[in-house]
C-alpha positions as CSV (number, residue, x, y, z in Angstrom):
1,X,-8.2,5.6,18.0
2,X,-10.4,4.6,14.6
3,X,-10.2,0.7,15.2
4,X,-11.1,0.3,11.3
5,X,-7.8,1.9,10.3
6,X,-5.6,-0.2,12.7
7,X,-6.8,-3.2,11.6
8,X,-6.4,-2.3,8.1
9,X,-2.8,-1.2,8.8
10,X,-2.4,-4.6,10.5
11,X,-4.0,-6.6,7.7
12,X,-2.0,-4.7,5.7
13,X,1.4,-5.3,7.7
14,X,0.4,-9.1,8.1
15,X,0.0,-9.6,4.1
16,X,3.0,-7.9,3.6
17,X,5.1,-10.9,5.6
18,X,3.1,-13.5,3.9
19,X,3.9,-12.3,0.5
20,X,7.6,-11.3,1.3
21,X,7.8,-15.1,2.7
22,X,6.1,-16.5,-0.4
23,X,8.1,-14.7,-2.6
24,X,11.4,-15.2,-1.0
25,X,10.8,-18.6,-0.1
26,X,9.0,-20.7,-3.0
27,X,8.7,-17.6,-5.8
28,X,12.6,-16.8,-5.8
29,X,12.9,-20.1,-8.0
30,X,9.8,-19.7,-10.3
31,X,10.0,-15.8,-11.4
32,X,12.8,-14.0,-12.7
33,X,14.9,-11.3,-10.9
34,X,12.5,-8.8,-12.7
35,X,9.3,-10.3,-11.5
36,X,11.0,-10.8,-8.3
37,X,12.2,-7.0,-7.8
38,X,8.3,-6.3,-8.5
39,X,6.9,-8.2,-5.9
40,X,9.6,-7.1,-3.2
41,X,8.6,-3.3,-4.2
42,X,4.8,-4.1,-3.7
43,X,5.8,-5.9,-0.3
44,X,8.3,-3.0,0.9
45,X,5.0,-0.2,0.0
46,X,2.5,-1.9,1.4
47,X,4.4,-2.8,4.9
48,X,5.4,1.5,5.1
49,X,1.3,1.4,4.4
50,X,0.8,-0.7,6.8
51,X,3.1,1.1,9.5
52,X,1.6,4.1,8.2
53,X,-2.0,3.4,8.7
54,X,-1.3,1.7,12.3
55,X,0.2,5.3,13.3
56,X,-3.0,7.5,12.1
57,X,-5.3,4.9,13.5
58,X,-4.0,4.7,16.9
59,X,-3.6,8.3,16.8
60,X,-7.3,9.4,14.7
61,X,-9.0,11.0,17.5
62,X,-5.6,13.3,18.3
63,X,-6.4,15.4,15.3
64,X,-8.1,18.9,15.8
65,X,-9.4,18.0,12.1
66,X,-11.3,15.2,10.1
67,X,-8.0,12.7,8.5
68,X,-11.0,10.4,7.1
69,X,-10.0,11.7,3.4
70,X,-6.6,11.4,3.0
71,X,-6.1,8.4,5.0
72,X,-9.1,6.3,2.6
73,X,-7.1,8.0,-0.3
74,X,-3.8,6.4,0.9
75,X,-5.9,3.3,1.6
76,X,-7.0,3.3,-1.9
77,X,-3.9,4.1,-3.4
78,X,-1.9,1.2,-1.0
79,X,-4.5,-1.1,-2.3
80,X,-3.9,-0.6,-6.0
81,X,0.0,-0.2,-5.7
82,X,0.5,-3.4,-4.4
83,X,-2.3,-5.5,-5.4
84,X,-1.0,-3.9,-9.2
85,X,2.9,-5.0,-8.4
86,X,1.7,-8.7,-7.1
87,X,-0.3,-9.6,-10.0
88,X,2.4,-7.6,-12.4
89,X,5.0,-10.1,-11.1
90,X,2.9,-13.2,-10.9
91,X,1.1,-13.0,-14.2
92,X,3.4,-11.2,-15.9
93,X,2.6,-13.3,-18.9
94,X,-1.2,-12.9,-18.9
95,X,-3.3,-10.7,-21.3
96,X,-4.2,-9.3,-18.1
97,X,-0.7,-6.8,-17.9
98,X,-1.6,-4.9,-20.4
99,X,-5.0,-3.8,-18.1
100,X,-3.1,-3.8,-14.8
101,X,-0.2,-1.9,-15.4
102,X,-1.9,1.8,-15.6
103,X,-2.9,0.7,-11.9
104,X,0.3,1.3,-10.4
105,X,1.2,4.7,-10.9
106,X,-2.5,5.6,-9.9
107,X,-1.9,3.7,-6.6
108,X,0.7,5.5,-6.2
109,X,-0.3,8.8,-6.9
110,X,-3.4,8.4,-4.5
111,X,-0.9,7.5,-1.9
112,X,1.1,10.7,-2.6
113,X,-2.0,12.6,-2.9
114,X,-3.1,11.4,0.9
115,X,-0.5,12.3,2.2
116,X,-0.1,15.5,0.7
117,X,-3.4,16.8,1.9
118,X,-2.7,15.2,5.3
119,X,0.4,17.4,5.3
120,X,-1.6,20.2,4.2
121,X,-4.4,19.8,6.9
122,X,-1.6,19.4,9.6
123,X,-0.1,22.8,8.2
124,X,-3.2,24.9,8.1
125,X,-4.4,23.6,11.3
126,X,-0.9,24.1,13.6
């Protein structure tokens, strides 16, 4: 078990709830359905993260090979997809969209990337 990736997985699950209860509890009547549909995707990705991350932490040390590198990637790539989607919805009329925006489709192509090379470890090494 790697301790340091369950807990992120949990943090991970837990700020998922918090911000799927924000949003669907006080933000539903302050953002529109657009701003709204962003935040749900950031919650929905980063609670599969979470879930994700729980799994290959509890199961770390069951790997005949190192997982450190596509797991941080996913982290990473978690990280910025979310993080990108919550700040996209809530300050979706801020100057700062136009730097944030590019951040998403990297988060997500880190995440994509991790797991590809996770599949691709678990391939060579079966």
């Amino acid at each position: 078990m790697s301790k340091g990736v369950v807990i992120k997985g949990l943090a991970f699950i837990i700020i998922a709830i918090m911000m799927g209860a924000f949003g669907a509890h006080y933000l539903e009547t302050i953002l529109n359905l657009k701003q709204l549909k962003a935040l749900k995707t950031g919650v929905d990705y980063q609670f599969y993260a979470g879930i994700i991350l729980l799994i290959l932490g509890l199961n770390f040390d069951s790997f005949k090979f190192s997982i450190k590198l596509p797991v941080n990637l996913f982290f990473i790539g978690a990280c910025c997809f979310s993080l990108s989607l919550y700040i996209l919805s809530l300050f979706n009329k801020s100057d700062i969209v136009h730097f944030i925006w590019p951040v998403t489709p990297i988060g997500g192509l880190l995440m994509i990337i991790g797991l590809a090379v996770l599949s691709y470890k678990l391939i060579k090494n079966n």
